[in-house]
C-alpha positions in Angstrom: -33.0 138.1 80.3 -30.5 138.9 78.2 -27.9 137.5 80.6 -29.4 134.1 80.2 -29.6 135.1 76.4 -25.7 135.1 75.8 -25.3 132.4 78.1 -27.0 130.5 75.5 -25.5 131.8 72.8 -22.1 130.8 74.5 -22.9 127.3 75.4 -23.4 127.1 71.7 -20.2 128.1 70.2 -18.5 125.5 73.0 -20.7 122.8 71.8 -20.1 123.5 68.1 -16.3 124.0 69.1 -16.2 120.4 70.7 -18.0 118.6 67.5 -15.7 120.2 65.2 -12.8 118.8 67.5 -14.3 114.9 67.2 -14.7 115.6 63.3 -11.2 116.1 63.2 -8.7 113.4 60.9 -6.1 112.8 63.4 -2.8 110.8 61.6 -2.9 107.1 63.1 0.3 105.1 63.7 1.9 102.7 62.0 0.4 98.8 62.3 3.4 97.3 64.8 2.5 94.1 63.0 3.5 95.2 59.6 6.6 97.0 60.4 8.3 93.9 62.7 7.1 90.7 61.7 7.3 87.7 63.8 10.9 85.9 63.0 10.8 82.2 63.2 12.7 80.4 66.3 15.0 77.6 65.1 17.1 75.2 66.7 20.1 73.1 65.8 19.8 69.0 65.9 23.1 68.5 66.6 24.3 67.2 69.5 27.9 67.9 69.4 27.3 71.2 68.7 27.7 73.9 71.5 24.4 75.6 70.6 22.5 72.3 70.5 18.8 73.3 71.0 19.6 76.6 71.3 16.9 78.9 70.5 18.4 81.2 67.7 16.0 83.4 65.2 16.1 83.4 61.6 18.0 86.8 60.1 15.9 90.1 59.1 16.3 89.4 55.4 14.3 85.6 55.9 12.5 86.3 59.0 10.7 83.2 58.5 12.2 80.7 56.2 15.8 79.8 57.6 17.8 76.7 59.1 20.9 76.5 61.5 24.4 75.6 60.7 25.1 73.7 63.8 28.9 73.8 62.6 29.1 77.9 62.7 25.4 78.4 65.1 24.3 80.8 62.5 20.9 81.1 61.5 21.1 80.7 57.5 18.3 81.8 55.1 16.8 79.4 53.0 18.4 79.6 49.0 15.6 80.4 47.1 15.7 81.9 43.7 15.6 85.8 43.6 15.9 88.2 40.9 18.7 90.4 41.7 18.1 93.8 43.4 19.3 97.1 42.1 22.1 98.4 44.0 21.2 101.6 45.3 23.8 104.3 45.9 22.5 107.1 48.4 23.4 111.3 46.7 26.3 112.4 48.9 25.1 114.8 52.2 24.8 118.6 51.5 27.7 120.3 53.3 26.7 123.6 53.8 29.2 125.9 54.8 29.7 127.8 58.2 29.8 131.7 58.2 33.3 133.1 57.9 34.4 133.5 61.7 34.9 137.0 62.7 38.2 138.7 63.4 39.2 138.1 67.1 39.5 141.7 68.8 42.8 139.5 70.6 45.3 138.4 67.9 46.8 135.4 69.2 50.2 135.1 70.1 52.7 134.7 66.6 54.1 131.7 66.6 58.0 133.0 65.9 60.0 136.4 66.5 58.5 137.6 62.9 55.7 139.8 62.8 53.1 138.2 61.8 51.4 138.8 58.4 48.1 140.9 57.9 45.3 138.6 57.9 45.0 136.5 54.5 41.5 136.5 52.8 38.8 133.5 53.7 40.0 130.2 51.7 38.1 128.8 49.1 37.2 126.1 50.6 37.1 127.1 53.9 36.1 123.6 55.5 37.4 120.2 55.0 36.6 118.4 52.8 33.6 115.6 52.9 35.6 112.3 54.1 34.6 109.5 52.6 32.9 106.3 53.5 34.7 103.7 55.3 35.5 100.7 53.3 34.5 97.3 54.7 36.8 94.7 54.9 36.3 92.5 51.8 35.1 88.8 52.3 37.3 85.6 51.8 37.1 84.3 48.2 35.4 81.8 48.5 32.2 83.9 49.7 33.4 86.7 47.0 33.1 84.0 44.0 30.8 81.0 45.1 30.0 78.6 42.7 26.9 78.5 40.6 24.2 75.7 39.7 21.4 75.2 37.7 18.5 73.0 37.2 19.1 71.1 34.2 16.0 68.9 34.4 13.5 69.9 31.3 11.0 68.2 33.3 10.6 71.0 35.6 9.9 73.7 33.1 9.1 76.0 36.3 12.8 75.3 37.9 14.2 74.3 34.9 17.9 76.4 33.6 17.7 78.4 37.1 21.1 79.6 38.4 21.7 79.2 42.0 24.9 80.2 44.4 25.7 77.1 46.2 24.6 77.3 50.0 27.4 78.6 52.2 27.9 75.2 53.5 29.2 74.1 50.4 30.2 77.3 48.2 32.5 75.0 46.6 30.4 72.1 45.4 26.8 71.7 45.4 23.8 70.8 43.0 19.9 72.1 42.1 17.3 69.7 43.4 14.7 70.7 40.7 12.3 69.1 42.5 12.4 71.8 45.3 14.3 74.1 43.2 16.7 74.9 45.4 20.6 74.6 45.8 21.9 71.2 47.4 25.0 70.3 49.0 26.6 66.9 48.0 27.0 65.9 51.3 23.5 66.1 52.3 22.5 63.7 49.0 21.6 60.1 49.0 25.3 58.1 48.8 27.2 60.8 50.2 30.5 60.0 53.0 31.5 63.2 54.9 32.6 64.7 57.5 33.0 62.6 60.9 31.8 59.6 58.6 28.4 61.0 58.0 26.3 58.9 55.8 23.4 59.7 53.9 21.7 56.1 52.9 20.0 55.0 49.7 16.8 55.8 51.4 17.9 60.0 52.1 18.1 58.7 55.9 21.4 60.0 57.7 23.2 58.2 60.3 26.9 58.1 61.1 29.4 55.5 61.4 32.7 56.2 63.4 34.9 53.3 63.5 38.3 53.3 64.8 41.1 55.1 63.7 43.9 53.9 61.7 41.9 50.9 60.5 40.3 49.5 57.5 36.4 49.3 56.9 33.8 47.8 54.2 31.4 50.2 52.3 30.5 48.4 49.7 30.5 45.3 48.8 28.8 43.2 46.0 30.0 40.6 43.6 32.1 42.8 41.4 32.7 46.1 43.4 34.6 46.5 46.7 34.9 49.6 48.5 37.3 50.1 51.9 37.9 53.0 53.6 40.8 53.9 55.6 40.2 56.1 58.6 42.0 58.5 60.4 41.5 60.2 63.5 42.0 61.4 67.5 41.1 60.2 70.5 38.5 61.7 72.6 39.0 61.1 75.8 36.2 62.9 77.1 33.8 60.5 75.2 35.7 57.3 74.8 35.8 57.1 71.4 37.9 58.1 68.2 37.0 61.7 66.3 37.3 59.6 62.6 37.4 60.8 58.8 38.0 59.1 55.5 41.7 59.6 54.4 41.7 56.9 51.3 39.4 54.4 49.5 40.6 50.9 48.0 38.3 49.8 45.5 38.4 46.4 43.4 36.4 45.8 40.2 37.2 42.5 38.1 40.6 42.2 38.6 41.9 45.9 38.8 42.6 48.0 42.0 41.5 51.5 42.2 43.7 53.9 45.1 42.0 57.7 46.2 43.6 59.2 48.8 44.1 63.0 50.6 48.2 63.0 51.7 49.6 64.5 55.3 49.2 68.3 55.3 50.4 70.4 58.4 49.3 73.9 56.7 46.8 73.9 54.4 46.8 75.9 51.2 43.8 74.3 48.6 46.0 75.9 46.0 48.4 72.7 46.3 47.3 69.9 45.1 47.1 66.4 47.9 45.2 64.2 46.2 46.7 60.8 45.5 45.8 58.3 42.5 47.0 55.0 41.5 45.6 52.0 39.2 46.6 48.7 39.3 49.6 50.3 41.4 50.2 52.9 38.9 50.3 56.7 39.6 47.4 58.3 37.7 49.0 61.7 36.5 46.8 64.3 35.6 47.6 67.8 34.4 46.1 70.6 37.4 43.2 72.5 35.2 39.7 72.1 35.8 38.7 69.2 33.1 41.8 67.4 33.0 41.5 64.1 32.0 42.9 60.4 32.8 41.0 57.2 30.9 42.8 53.8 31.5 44.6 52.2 28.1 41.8 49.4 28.1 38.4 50.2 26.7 37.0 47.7 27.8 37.6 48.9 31.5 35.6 51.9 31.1 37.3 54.1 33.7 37.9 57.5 33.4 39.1 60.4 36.2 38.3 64.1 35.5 39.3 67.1 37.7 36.2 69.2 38.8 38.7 71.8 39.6 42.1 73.1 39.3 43.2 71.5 42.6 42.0 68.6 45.3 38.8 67.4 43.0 38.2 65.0 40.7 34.9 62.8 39.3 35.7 58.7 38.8 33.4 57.2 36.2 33.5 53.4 35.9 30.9 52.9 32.8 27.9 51.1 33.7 29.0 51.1 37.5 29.8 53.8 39.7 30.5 57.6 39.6 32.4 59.1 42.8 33.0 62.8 43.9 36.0 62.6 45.5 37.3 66.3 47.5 40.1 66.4 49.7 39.1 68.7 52.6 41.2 69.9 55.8 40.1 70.4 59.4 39.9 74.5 60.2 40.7 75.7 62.9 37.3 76.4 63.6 36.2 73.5 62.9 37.9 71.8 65.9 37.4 74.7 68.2 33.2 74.1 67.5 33.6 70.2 67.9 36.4 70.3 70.4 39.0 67.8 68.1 42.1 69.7 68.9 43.8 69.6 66.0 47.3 71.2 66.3 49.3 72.8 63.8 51.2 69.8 63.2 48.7 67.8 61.4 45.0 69.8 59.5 43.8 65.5 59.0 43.4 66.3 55.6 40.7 63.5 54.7 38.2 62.9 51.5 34.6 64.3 51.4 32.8 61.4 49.1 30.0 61.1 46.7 29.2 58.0 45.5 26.2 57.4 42.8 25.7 53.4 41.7 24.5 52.2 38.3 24.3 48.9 38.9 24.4 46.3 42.7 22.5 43.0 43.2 20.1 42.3 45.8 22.8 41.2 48.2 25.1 44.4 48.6 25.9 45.3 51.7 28.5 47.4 53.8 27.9 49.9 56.2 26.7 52.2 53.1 26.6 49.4 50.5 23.8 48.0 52.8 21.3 50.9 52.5 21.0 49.9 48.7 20.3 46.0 49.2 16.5 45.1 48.8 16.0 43.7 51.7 17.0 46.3 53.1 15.7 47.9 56.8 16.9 50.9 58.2 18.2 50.8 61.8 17.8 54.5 61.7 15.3 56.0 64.0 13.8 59.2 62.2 14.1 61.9 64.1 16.4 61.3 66.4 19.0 64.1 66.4 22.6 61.9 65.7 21.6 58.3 64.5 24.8 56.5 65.2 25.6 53.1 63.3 27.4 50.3 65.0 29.0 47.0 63.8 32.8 48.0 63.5 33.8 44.1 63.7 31.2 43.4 61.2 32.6 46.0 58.7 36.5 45.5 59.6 38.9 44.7 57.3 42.1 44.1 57.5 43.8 46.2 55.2 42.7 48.5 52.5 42.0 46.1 49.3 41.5 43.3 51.6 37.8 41.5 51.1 37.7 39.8 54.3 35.3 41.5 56.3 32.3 39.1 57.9 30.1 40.6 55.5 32.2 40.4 52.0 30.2 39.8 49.0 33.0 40.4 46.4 34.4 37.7 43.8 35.7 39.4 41.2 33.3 38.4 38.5 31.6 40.1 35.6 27.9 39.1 36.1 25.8 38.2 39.4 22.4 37.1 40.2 19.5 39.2 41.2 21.5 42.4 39.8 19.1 45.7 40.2 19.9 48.5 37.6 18.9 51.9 40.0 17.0 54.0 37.2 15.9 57.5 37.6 13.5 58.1 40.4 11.5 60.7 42.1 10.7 59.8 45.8 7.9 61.9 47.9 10.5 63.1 50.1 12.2 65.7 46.9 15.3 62.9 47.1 15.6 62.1 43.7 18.5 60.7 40.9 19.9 57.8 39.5 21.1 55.1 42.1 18.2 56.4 44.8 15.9 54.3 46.0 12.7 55.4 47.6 11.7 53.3 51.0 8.6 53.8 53.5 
C-alpha cells in the first residue's frame, strides 16, 4: 500500500515537472525573411555588351530598385532623394594589457662581451601601441565632387528645389526630371547625339545611327537650319561595319555658318581645352572659366556661346531657334576594352557628346534626328527591341560638312517657312517632358 502510495505521489511531480517544461518561453529566431530580403534580378539590353542578359542582382543598399550600366556591368541603384545619414564613428577597442611576464629562471645569452645590465623595471606602456585603421584609397575626382541638380519646376511643389548628385553615368552633366524626381543624364533626353551615334528622338524613343566613317551626314534639316555631322571612327572587321562618333557639326542659319568641333588627342587630360569654334570662318575665342561668354557683333543674329565649364563645354543659344550642349568627350581605355574598339594610344577619338533642344521647325524637317520632330512623323523604331538600329546612310549623305545636298535637304536659307510648329512646354505620360518634346502614341 504505501509502495503504490509513493508511486503515485512520484508520477505526480514528473507530470507537473513535464507541464512546467511546455510552459516555458523559449527565445525564437530571427524571421529569415526580414533579415535577407529578396534582391531584384536585372539584366542589361545591350547587345554589344559582354554581360548582355546577364543575370546580375541589384546592390545591398537598393536591393530592389536598381538598373545596369551595360558599359561597366554594374548593377547601379536607382538616384532617389535621401536625406543624408549621420556618419557614425565606432569608440576605439579596449586594449587591456597582458600581465608583466615573469623573470626567466635562464637569462638569455647577452648580446655583446659586456655584462649585461640588471633587469630594467616593466615599461610604461608595456605593449604597442593600438595601430590604426587602414586608409582606403581615395576615389577619382570626379566621384569625390560630382555635380549637383535640382528641380527647378514650381509646378512640382513635392520635387520642387531638390538637390540631386548626377547618376554615375554622367557625374559631369546631368538634369532633374521633376516629373519623376529623379537625376537625368543628357544623353538619355529627347534630342540628345551620343556615344556610337545614339539618338534619343523627339518622341523619347532611342535608336542608333552609325554611318560611315570620315563622312558627312544630315541631322537636321528645315528651311532655315542645317545641321551635318562629321563622323569618325574604326573599322570592325568582326562585324562589317564602322565603330562611328560625332567629331564636328556644320550648321547654317540665314546666311551665317556655325563650326563645333573636338580636335585630335592622343592622351587625354580634360584639363586642356579641345574644343574648336568658328563663325562665319571666324575663330570664336573664349576666355577658359565656367560662364565665359561669346555673342556675335549682330543683334539681330541672336547667337550666343557660354562655357558650362572651365574646359571642353559650352551651351549655343540661337534666339528663337535652337539651344545645343556641346561636350567633347574621349574614348577610355575601358571603354574600348568593354566594346572591343581598340583604340591605341595614338589616337583617344576625341568626339562631341550633343544635346540639341528646338524652339522652332516646320512640318517638313527631317534628317536622321531632324525627322523625329516632323508631324508626320512615324517611328521605324520597334519598342522593345534591345539596339534599334537606323538605316539610310545614302539618304542622309552629304558631301561635305556645310554642304545641303543630301536627298533629303530642306534648307533654303530663308527667314520664314510654311506650316512652322513652335514646340511649347509639354508633359508626355511617359515622364519625357521640356520644350522642343513632342509626345507620340
Amino acid at each position: 500500500m504505501k509502495c503504490t502510495m509513493v508511486v503515485t505521489i512520484l508520477l505526480i511531480v514528473a507530470i507537473s515537472l513535464l507541464a512546467e517544461a511546455d510552459d516555458h518561453d523559449y527565445p525564437k529566431g530571427p524571421k529569415d525573411d526580414k533579415l535577407y530580403p529578396k534582391t531584384k534580378k536585372v539584366k542589361c539590353k545591350d547587345k554589344y555588351s559582354p554581360c548582355y542578359k546577364e543575370d546580375l542582382y541589384c546592390p545591398e543598399s537598393c536591393p530592389k530598385s536598381c538598373w545596369v550600366d551595360c558599359n561597366s556591368c554594374q548593377p547601379i541603384c536607382d538616384a532617389v532623394y535621401t536625406p543624408p545619414s549621420p556618419v557614425y564613428t565606432p569608440p576605439p577597442p579596449v586594449y587591456t594589457p597582458p600581465p608583466p611576464p615573469s623573470t626567466p629562471t635562464t637569462p638569455y645569452p647577452p648580446p655583446s662581451p659586456t655584462p649585461s645590465p640588471p633587469s630594467p623595471s616593466p615599461p610604461t606602456t608595456p605593449y604597442p601601441p593600438h595601430s590604426p585603421p587602414a586608409v582606403t584609397p581615395s576615389p577619382p575626382a570626379s566621384a569625390v565632387n560630382p555635380k549637383h541638380a535640382r528641380c527647378k519646376n514650381k509646378n512640382y511643389p513635392d520635387c520642387y528645389f531638390r538637390q540631386f548628385t548626377c547618376p554615375e553615368g554622367c557625374a559631369d552633366s546631368c538634369q532633374v526630371d521633376c516629373v519623376t524626381c529623379r537625376p537625368v543624364c543628357d544623353c538619355n533626353k529627347p534630342g540628345a547625339v551620343c556615344q556610337d551615334p545614339r539618338f534619343v528622338g523627339a518622341d523619347g524613343l532611342t535608336f542608333y545611327f552609325h554611318g560611315i566613317k570620315d563622312q558627312d551626314f544630315c541631322l537636321v534639316s528645315d528651311p532655315n537650319l542645317h545641321i551635318n555631322a562629321h563622323f569618325i571612327g574604326k573599322r570592325n572587321a568582326n562585324m562589317g561595319r564602322d565603330f562611328t562618333w560625332v567629331q564636328s557639326l556644320g550648321i547654317l542659319f540665314n546666311t551665317h555658318k556655325l563650326y563645333i568641333g573636338a580636335r585630335k588627342t592622343a592622351t587625354w587630360n580634360d584639363a586642356l581645352d579641345r574644343l574648336t569654334l568658328s563663325f562665319d570662318g571666324q575663330p570664336i575665342e573664349l576666355h577658359e572659366s565656367e560662364g565665359a561668354t561669346w555673342e556675335s557683333s549682330n543683334d539681330n543674329d541672336g547667337l550666343r556661346v557660354t562655357r558650362s565649364k572651365a574646359t571642353n563645354a559650352v551651351e549655343i543659344v540661337l534666339k528663337n531657334k535652337f539651344k545645343i550642349k556641346a561636350v567633347v568627350v574621349p574614348i577610355t581605355e575601358k571603354d574600348s576594352m568593354i566594346h572591343k574598339y581598340g583604340i591605341t594610344q595614338e589616337d583617344c577619338f576625341a568626339h562631341l557628346d550633343l544635346s540639341f533642344k528646338f524652339y522652332s521647325l516646320s512640318g517638313e524637317v527631317n534628317g536622321v534626328l531632324g525627322q523625329t520632330y516632323a508631324s508626320n512623323y512615324v517611328s521605324r523604331v520597334k519598342v522593345g527591341n534591345g539596339m534599334s538600329v537606323l538605316g539610310g546612310e545614302r539618304e542622309f549623305h552629304s558631301s561635305s560638312l556645310f554642304a545641303t545636298d543630301c536627298a533629303v535637304a530642306r534648307f533654303n536659307g530663308n527667314e520664314g517657312s510654311s506650316e512652322e510648329i513652335d514646340f511649347a512646354d509639354l508633359n508626355c505620360a511617359s515622364g519625357i517632358s521640356g520644350r522642343g518634346v513632342v509626345c507620340k502614341r
